[in-house]
ZAMARGU-4260 file (C-alpha; in steps of 0.2 Angstrom, whole numbers, plus 5000, padded with zeros to 4 digits):
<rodrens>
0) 5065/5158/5016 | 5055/5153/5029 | 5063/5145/5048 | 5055/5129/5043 | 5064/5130/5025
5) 5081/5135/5034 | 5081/5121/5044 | 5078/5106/5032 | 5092/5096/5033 | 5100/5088/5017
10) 5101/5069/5010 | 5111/5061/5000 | 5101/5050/4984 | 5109/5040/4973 | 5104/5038/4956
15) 5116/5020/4955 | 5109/5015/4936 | 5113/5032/4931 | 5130/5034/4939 | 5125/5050/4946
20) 5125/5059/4966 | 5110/5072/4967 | 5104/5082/4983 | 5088/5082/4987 | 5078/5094/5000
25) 5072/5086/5015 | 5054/5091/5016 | 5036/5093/5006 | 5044/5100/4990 | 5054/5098/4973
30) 5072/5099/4973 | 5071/5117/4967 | 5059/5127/4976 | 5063/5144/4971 | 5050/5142/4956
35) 5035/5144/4966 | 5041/5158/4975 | 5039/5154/4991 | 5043/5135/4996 | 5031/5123/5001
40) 5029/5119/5018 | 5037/5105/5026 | 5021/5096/5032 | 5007/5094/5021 | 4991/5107/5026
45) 4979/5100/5036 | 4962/5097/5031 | 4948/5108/5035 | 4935/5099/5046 | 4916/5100/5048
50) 4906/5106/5062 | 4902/5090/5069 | 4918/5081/5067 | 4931/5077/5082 | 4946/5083/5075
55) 4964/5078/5081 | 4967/5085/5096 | 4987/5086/5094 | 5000/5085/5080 | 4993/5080/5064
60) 4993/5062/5063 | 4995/5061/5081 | 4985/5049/5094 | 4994/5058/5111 | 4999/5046/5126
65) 4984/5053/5137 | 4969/5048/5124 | 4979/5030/5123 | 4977/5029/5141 | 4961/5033/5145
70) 4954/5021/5128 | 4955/5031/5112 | 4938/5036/5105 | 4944/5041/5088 | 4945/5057/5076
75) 4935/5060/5059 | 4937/5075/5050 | 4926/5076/5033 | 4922/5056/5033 | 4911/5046/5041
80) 4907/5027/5046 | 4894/5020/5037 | 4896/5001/5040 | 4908/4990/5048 | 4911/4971/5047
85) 4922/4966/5061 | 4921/4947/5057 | 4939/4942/5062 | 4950/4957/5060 | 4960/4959/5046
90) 4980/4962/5042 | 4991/4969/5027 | 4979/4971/5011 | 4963/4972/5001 | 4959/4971/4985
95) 4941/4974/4975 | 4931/4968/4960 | 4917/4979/4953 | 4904/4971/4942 | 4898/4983/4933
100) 4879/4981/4926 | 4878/4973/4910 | 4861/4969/4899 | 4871/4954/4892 | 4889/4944/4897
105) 4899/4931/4893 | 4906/4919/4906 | 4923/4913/4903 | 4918/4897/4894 | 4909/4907/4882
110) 4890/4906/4887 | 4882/4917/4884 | 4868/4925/4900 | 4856/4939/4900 | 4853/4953/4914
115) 4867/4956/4926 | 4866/4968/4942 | 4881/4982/4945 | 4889/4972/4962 | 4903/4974/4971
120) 4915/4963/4981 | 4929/4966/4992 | 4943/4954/5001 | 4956/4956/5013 | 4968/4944/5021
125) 4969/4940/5039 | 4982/4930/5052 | 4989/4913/5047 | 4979/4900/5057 | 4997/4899/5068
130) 4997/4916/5072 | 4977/4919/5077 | 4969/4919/5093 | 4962/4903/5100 | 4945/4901/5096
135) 4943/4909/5079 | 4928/4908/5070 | 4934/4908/5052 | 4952/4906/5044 | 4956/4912/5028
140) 4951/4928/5015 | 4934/4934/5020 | 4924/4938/5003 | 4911/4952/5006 | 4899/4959/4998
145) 4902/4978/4997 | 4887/4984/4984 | 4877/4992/4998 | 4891/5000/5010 | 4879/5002/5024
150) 4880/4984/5027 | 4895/4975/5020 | 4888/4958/5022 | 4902/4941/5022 | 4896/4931/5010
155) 4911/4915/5009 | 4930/4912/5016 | 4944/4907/5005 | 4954/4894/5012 | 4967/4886/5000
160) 4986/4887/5004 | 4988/4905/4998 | 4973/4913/5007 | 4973/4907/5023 | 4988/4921/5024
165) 4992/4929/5007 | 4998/4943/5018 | 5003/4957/5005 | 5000/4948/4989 | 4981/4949/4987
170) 4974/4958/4971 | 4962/4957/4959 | 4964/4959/4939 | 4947/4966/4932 | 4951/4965/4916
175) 4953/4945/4916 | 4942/4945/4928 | 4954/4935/4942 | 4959/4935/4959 | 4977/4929/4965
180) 4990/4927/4980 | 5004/4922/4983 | 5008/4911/4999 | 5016/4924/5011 | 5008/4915/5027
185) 5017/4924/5043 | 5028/4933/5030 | 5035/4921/5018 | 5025/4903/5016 | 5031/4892/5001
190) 5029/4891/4983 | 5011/4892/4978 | 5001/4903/4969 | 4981/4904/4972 | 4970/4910/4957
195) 4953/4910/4958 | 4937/4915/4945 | 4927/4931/4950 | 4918/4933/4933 | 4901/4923/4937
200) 4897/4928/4955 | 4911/4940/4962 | 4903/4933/4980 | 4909/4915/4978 | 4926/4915/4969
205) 4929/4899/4956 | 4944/4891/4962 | 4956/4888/4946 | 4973/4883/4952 | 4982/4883/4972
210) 5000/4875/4964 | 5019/4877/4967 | 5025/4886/4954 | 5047/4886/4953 | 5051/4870/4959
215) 5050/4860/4941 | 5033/4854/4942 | 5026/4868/4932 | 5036/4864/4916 | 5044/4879/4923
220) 5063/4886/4930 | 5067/4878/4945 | 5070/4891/4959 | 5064/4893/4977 | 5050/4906/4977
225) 5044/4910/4993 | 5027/4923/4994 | 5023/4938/5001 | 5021/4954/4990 | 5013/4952/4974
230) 5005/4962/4960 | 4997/4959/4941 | 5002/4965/4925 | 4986/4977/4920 | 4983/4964/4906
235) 4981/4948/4919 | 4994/4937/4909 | 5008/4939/4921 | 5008/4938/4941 | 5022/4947/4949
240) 5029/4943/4967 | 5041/4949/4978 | 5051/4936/4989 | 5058/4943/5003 | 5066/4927/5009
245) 5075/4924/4994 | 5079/4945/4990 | 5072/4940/4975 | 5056/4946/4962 | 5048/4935/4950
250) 5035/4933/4937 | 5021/4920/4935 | 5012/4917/4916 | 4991/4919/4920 | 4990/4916/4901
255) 4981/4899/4908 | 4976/4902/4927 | 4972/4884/4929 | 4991/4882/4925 | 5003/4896/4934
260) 5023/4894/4929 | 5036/4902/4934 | 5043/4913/4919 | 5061/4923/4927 | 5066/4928/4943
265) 5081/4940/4947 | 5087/4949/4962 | 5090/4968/4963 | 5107/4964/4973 | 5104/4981/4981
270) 5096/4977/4995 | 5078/4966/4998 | 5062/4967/4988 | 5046/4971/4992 | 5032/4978/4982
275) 5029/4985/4964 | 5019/4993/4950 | 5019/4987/4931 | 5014/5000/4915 | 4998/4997/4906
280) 5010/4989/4891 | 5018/4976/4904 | 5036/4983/4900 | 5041/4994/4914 | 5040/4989/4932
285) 5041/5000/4947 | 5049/4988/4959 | 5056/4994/4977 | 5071/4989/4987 | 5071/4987/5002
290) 5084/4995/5012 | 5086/4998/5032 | 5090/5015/5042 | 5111/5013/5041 | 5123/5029/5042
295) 5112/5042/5041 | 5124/5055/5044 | 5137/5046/5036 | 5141/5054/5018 | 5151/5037/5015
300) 5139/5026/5018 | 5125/5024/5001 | 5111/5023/5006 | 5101/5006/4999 | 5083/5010/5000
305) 5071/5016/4987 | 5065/5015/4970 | 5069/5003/4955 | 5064/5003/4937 | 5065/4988/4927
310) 5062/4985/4908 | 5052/4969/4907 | 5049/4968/4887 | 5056/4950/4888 | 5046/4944/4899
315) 5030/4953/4894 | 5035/4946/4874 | 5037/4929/4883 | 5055/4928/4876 | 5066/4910/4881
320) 5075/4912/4897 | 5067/4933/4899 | 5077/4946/4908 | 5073/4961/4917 | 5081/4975/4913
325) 5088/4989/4926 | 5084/5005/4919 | 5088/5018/4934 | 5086/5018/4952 | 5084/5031/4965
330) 5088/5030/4983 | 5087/5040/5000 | 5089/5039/5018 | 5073/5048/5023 | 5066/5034/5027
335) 5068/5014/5022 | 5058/4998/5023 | 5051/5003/5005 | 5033/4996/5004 | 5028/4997/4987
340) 5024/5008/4970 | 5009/5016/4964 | 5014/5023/4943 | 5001/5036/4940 | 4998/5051/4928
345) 4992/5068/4935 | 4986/5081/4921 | 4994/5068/4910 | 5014/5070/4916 | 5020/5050/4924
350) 5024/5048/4941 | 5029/5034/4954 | 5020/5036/4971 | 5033/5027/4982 | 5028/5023/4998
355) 5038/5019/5014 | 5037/5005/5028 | 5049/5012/5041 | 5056/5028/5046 | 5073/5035/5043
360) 5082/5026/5057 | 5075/5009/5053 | 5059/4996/5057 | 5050/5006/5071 | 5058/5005/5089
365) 5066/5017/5100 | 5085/5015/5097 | 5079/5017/5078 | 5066/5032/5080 | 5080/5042/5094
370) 5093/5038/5079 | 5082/5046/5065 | 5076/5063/5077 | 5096/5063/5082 | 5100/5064/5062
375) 5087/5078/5061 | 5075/5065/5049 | 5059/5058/5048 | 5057/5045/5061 | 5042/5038/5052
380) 5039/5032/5036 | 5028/5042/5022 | 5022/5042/5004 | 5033/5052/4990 | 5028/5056/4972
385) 5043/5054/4960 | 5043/5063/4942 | 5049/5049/4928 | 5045/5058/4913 | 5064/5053/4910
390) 5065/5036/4917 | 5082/5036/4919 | 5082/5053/4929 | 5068/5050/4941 | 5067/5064/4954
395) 5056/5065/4970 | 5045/5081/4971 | 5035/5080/4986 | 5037/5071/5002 | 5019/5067/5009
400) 5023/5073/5029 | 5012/5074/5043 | 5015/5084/5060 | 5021/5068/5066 | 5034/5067/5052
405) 5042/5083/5059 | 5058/5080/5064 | 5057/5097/5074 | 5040/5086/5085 | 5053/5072/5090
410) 5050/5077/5109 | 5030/5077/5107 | 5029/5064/5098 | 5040/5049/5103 | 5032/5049/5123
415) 5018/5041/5115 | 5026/5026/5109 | 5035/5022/5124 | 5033/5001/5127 | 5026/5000/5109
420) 5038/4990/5094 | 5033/4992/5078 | 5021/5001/5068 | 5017/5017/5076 | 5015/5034/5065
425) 5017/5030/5048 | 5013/5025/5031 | 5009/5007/5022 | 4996/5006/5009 | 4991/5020/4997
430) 4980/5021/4983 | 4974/5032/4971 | 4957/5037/4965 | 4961/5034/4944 | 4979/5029/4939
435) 4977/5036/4921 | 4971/5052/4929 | 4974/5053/4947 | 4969/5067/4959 | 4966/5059/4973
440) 4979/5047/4984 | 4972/5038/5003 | 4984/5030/5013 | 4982/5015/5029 | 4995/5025/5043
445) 4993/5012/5056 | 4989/5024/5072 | 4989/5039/5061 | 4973/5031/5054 | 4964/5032/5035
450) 4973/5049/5026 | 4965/5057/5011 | 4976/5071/5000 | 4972/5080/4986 | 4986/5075/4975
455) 4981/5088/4959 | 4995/5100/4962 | 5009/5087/4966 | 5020/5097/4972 | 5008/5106/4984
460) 4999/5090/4991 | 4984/5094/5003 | 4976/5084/5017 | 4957/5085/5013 | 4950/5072/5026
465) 4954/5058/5041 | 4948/5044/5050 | 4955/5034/5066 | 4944/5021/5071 | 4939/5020/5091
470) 4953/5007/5097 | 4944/4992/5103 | 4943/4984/5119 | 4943/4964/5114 | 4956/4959/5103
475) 4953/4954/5082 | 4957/4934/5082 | 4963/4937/5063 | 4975/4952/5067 | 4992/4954/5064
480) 4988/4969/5077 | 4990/4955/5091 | 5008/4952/5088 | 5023/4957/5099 | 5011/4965/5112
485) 5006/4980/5102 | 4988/4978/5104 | 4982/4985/5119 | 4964/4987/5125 | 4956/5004/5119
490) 4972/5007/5110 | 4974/5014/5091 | 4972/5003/5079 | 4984/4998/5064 | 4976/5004/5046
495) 4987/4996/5036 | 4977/4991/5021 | 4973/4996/5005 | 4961/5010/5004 | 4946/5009/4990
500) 4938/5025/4984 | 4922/5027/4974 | 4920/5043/4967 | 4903/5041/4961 | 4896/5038/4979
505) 4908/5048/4987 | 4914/5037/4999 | 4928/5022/5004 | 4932/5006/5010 | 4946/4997/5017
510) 4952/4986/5033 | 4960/4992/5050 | 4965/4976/5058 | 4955/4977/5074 | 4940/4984/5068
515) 4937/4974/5052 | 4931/4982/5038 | 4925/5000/5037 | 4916/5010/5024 | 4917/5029/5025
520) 4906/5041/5014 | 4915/5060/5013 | 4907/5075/5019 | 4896/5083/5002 | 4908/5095/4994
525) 4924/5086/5002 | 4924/5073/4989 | 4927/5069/4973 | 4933/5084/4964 | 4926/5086/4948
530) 4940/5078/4940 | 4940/5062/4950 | 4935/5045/4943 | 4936/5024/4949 | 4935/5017/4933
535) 4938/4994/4936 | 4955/4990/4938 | 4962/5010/4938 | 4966/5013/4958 | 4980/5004/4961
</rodrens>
């Protein structure tokens, strides 16, 4: 066995649903790596560049003190800007529609129109009006549109109560043809939920209902739902959210978007809640809690952050007074802050992609980031794929890791992030290119910028392209980026949105919250693979 295997230190996770204590191997591999031989390597291998690419020039992942200094220029390895719109910045999430062409189609009344065009639309939040810059332009979600990617053009903004900051509840159903948030303005707003009509122009959103659902106005249970995180069931009839405020998910009926109501809400009890997943038939959720770094070397101490799997048949059969169901969880202290879930199939076996907010030791600082090197883990967070093909059994195979992620870089890396609070290396949104058949997964890393893996072997991840935007040297007036002083002039940026890939053009599209929105094509024979697909309504 290699140094780099010798040295992995073990974690404790516990399996609470199943009443079981399992070790697990600290590093890029599956519990038992003795089958392949040779173990994988602790850090996923990096990607192969191009000859006119500017490669990192440290660690992988890495933007060292002396590029911060001097006004970062950026790094590209196998992608490559195509169009930016900066417009105001952007913050936490993106969402999609893709109308496809169609010789004939059927508006959601019924009528009946000819010819339509293939088009698509993108939108991504930005700061609450009470946490921009003086002096913004535009509030709200900007709606672009995205069918020519070398000139994302703005085409309206969104501006009821739940876009003017949806924060991480933004998404799209294709198949009902919606788009929905919850209010999560600076983290947690209120009660309301936005939905609006994409089927007719996917440019200028049809607003159908901006209403408090939970307080006994909606013919509905009265609790106190406050928004933040928010996800659709894949058949549009059910709106999940994720209350931080209350510690507390619940689900919304779509049935009749002009009319949202409040169907259950529950609380893990574990720890907080954040983000989630649901199955294509609406009875499994792939819910996180949200635990903190706490007594990492402390066998005594359970750790409280990871995955949770709930059984949602009585809310997806609309059953009185519906219950959701804990069918197992899985937790860990590499890491903590749990983000949210993408459920996937790769060569048709089902797994969770679980993806991480903060590092081992906590929300990113320096007390928290020296706890996690002292513990010998990951002071930053990461992506995860998780084998359910026994639901009650879950088990992590790979851990997605960087250079950065090395706990054996510590002393290279954390000089970097000297006067900086939160969000530094790390992960926050991933995606994947097809959930039914997924081979490719791209995640926002803040200043470890836009990540691309080839995800077909799962437990043998590979880095196949970056990009880390030049840092700008004005500030975005819609950034979150300007809070707490992290934003400095030429400094990194903060990916930290959803990531869009097309694999019939071979390229992307997401948000970095300085420099707007950025679309990337892939160097030709970088990407797709041949088994790579973006079918509507498949990525995340």
């Amino acid at each position: 066995m290699s140094s780099r295997a010798r040295r992995r230190p073990m974690v404790t996770a516990t399996l609470i649903a199943v009443s079981c204590v399992a070790l697990v191997g600290f590093g890029n591999g599956r519990d038992d790596d003795r089958d392949h031989g040779q173990p994988p390597p602790l850090t996923v291998p990096k990607a192969h560049c191009g000859p006119h690419d500017h490669p990192e020039s440290g660690l992988q992942g890495q933007v060292p003190a002396a590029l911060r200094a001097a006004g970062f220029k950026g790094f590209n390895c196998n992608l490559e800007l195509i169009g930016q719109s900066r417009g105001d910045g952007g913050n936490w999430q993106t969402t999609e529609f893709r109308d496809r062409e169609r010789p004939e189609w059927f508006d959601r009344s019924g009528r009946r129109h000819g010819h339509k065009a293939e088009r698509v639309c993108g939108y991504h939040g930005t700061a609450s009006p009470t946490l921009s810059l003086p002096g913004r332009a535009n509030m709200g979600v900007p709606v672009l549109d995205l069918t020519d990617l070398r000139h994302p053009t703005p085409t309206a903004h969104l501006t009821t109560t739940s876009m003017l900051d949806p924060w991480e509840s933004l998404k799209v159903n294709e198949r009902r043809q919606l788009l929905a948030a919850d209010n999560g303005q600076n983290g947690g707003g209120g009660p309301e939920v936005d939905i609006y009509d994409v089927s007719d122009d996917c440019r200028f959103p049809q607003l159908l209902a901006s209403l408090p659902v939970g307080t006994g106005a909606d013919g509905g249970l009265v609790a106190p739902i406050i928004g933040h995180e928010g996800s659709f069931a894949p058949d549009g009839l059910t709106y999940y959210g994720g209350d931080l405020r209350n510690a507390q998910y619940y689900a919304v009926d779509t049935t009749n978007p002009t009319e949202p109501k409040l169907l259950a809400a529950w609380k893990p009890g574990i720890a907080n809640v954040h983000g989630m997943s649901i199955s294509d038939d609406g009875k499994r959720g792939y819910f996180v809690v949200l635990g903190v770094g706490a007594g990492l070397t402390d066998p005594n101490v359970a750790p409280t952050n990871g995955l949770v799997i709930y059984d949602l048949t009585e809310i997806q059969k609309r059953k009185a007074n519906p219950q959701a169901k804990l069918v197992s969880s899985l937790l860990w202290k590499d890491g903590s802050g749990a983000q949210h879930t993408i459920n996937v199939k790769i060569r048709g076996k089902p797994y969770v992609i679980f993806v991480d907010e903060a590092g081992s030791g906590g929300f990113s600082s320096a007390a928290q980031r020296d706890a996690a090197c002292a513990a010998g883990l990951t002071p930053f967070p990461m992506a995860r794929i998780i084998d359910i093909s026994d639901e009650t059994k879950p088990k992590i195979i790979t851990r997605i890791m960087t250079e950065t992620h090395d706990p054996a870089n510590c002393s290279k890396v954390l000089p970097d992030l000297v006067g900086l609070s939160i969000f530094t290396y790390g992960t926050h949104y991933c995606s994947v290119d097809n959930r039914h058949n997924a081979t490719t997964l791209a995640c926002g890393m803040f200043n470890s910028g836009i990540r691309v893996y080839d995800i077909r072997d799962p437990e043998r991840v590979k880095e196949i392209a970056y990009f880390n935007p030049a840092g700008t040297t004005t500030p975005s007036g819609g950034s979150n980026h300007n809070l707490a002083n992290n934003w400095v002039a030429g400094g990194p940026d903060w990916c930290s949105a959803q990531i869009h890939l097309d694999a019939k053009k071979g390229t992307l599209w997401t948000t970095c919250q300085d420099n707007g929105v950025l679309t990337l094509r892939f160097r030709d024979g970088v990407w797709p693979f041949p088994d790579s697909s973006t079918p509507p309504g498949q990525q995340n």
